[in-house]
C-alpha positions in Angstrom: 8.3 -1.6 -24.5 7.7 -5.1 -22.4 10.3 -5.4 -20.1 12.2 -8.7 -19.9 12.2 -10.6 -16.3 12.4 -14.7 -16.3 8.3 -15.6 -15.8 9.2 -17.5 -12.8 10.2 -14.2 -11.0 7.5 -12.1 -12.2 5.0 -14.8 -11.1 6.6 -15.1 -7.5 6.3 -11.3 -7.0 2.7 -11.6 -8.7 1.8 -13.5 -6.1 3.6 -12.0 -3.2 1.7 -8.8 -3.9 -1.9 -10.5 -4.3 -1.3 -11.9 -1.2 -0.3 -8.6 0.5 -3.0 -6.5 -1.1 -5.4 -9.5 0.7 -3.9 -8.8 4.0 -3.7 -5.2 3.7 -7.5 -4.8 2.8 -8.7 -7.7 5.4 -6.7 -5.2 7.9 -8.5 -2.1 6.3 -11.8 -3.6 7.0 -10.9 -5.0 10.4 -9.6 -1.2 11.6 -13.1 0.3 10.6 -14.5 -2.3 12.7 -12.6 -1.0 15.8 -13.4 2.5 14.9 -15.7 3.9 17.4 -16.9 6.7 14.9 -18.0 4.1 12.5 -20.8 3.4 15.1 -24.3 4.9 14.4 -25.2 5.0 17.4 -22.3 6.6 18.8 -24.2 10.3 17.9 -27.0 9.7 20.5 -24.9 8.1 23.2 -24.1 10.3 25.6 -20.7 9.1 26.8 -18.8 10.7 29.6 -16.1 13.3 28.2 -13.0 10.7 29.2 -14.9 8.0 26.8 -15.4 10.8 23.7 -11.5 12.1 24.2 -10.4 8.3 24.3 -12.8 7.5 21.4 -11.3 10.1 19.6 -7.9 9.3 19.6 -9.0 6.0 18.4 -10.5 7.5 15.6 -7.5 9.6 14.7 -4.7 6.6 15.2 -7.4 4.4 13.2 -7.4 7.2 10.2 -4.1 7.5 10.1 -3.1 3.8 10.0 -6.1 3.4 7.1 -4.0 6.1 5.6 -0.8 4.5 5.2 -2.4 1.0 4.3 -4.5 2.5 1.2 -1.2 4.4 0.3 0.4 0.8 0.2 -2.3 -0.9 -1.5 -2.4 2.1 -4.4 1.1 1.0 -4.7 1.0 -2.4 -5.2 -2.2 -1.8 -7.5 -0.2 0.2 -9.5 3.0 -2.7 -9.4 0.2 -5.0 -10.0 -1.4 -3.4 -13.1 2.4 -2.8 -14.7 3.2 -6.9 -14.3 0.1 -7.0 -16.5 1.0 -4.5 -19.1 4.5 -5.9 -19.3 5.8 -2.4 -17.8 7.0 -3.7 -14.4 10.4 -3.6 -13.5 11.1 -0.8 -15.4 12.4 3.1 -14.4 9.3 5.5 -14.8 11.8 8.7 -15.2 15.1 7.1 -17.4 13.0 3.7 -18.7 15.6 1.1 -17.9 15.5 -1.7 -16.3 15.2 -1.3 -12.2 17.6 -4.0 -10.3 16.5 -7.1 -9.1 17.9 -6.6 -5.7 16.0 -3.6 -5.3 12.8 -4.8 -6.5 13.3 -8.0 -4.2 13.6 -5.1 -1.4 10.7 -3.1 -2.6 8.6 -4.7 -5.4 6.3 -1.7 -6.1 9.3 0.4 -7.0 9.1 2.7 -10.1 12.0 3.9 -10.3 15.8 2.6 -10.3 18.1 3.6 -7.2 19.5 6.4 -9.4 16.3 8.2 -10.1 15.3 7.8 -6.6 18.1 9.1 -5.6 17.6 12.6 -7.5 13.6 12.5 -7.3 14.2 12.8 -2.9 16.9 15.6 -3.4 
């Protein structure tokens, strides 16, 4: 069943999340720039111990930020692929329709408060 939402609002959050999933992967590909373990070269250097611990703790804060952003853009994939369907907007677990004012607060919500609420006890 196509949920119901006035275009106008559904093409405002359309857009809001293509922009966001632009930033998000521009910032993807900028942090493997700046990691030092994308470097070919960085097998045959033979960089003082300080450098290599420093190096990796680049690599591991780099990993874990590329973490979070590809869990972000999944999600907005996802809220991006249900505008399409006709899907967005509504609860994944009780299938009615999830508030505006939460969706304005996070607009790759699948479920309504209530669910939520009982899916993090």
């Amino acid at each position: 069943m196509k949920m119901k939402f006035p275009h106008n609002l559904i093409d405002g959050i359309y857009q809001n999340l293509v922009g966001l999933k632009d930033k998000i992967e521009k910032r993807i590909s900028s942090l493997k720039m700046q990691d030092p373990y994308s470097d070919p070269d960085r097998v045959n250097d033979n960089a003082a111990s300080d450098t290599d611990a420093k190096e990796e703790s680049t690599h591991e804060r780099t990993e874990a930020i590329e973490k979070v952003l590809k869990s972000s853009l999944e999600e907005i994939n996802l809220a991006l692929e249900r505008i399409k369907k006709g899907t967005y907007g509504k609860c994944l677990n009780c299938r009615k329709k999830i508030s505006l004012d939460r969706l304005a607060i996070k607009p790759t919500a699948l479920y309504c408060v209530e669910c939520e609420r009982k899916k993090e006890k």
